[in-house]
Phi, psi and omega in degrees: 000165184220149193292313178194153171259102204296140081024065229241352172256151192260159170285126198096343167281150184263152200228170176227160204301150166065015163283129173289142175238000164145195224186132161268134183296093217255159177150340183258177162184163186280124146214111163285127118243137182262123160236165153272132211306322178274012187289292206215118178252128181264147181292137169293325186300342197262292136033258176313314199274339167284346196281348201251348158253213198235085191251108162267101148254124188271000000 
């Protein structure tokens, strides 16, 4: 996974085939679980401590 994707060119400039236009930023990452929803309980606290990222429950 990668964090973010940087920019390294300007817009209006003219570039050439195989020139970098930018590059990824590696440092983030993914976890996905799929459950049914009555399946599984996440602890509040795990919850609470995810909310300063980017923690979704759906």
């Amino acid at each position: 996974m990668f964090g973010s994707i940087m920019n390294t060119f300007n817009p209006g400039i003219k570039i050439s085939k195989g020139q970098e236009m930018g590059y990824f930023a590696f440092g983030g990452s993914t976890i996905v679980m799929l459950v049914d929803k009555n399946l599984i309980k996440i602890d509040q606290d795990i919850i609470e401590n995810t909310k300063k990222k980017d923690l979704r429950l759906m």
